[in-house]
N, C-alpha and C positions, 0 to 999 in steps of 0.2 A: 536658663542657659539658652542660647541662641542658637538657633535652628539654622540659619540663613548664613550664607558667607557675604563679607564684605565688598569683595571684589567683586567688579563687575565679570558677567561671565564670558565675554571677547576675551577679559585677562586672566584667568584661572591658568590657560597653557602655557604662561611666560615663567607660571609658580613653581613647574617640575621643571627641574634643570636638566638630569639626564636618569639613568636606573643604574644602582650598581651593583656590580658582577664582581664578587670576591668570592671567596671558598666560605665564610660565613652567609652570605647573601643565599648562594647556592645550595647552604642546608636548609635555610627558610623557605626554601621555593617548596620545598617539602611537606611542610605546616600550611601553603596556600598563601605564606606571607613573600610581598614584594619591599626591596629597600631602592628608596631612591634618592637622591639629593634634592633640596627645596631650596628657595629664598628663604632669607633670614629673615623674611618678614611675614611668611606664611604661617599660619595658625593649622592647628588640626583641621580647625572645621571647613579651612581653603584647603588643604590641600586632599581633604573627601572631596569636595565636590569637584576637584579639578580630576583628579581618579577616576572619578565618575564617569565626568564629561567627554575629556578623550577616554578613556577603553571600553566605556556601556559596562561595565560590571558592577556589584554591588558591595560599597567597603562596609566591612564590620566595624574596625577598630582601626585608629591610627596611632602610634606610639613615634615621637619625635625626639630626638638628641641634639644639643648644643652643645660639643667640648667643648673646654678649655683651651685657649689659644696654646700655641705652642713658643719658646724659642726658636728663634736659627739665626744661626750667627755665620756671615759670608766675612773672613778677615778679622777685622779688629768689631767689626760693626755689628752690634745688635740688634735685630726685628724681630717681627712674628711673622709664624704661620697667616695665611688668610684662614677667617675664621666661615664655618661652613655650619649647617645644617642636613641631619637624612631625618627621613621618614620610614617606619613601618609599616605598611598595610597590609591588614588582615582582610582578605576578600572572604567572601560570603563561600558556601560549599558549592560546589560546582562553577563557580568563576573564573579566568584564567587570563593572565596575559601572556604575550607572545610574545618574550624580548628579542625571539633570534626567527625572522620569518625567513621560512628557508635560507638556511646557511649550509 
């Protein structure tokens, strides 16, 4: 298994898109875990070290989701959803990000 992420490390921060803040997110923060949105093209092992990189903390474990696109239908016309990507991270005990510095 590969130790090493692919991407160079200038681009590892283009891999987190944003962090998200739902009511499920918000009971993770609880367990130490962060959920965030990724590139569809990031792997677990990019988006540790992108974790890494920018917050200096140390991931445990990362758990990724790809739903299933959705319908939506505007009129007669039918598309999809755009399709998306989150992430789980489990930081180490004592780790911590700060999604809200002073609010």
């Amino acid at each position: 298994m590969p130790t090493a992420s692919r991407v160079p490390t200038r681009d590892l921060a283009d891999l987190i898109l944003k962090p998200i803040v739902s009511e499920k997110a918000t009971i993770l923060l609880e367990d130490n875990k962060y959920v965030f949105d990724v590139a569809l093209k990031a792997t677990k092992i990019d988006v540790k070290a992108a974790i890494e990189s920018l917050f200096n903390v140390k991931v445990v474990k990362v758990n990724t989701s790809r739903p299933p696109r959705k319908k939506k239908r505007v009129g007669r016309f039918v598309g999809f959803k755009p399709q998306y990507k989150r992430a789980v991270v489990t930081l180490a005990q004592g780790d911590t990000i700060t999604l809200f510095p002073e609010v």
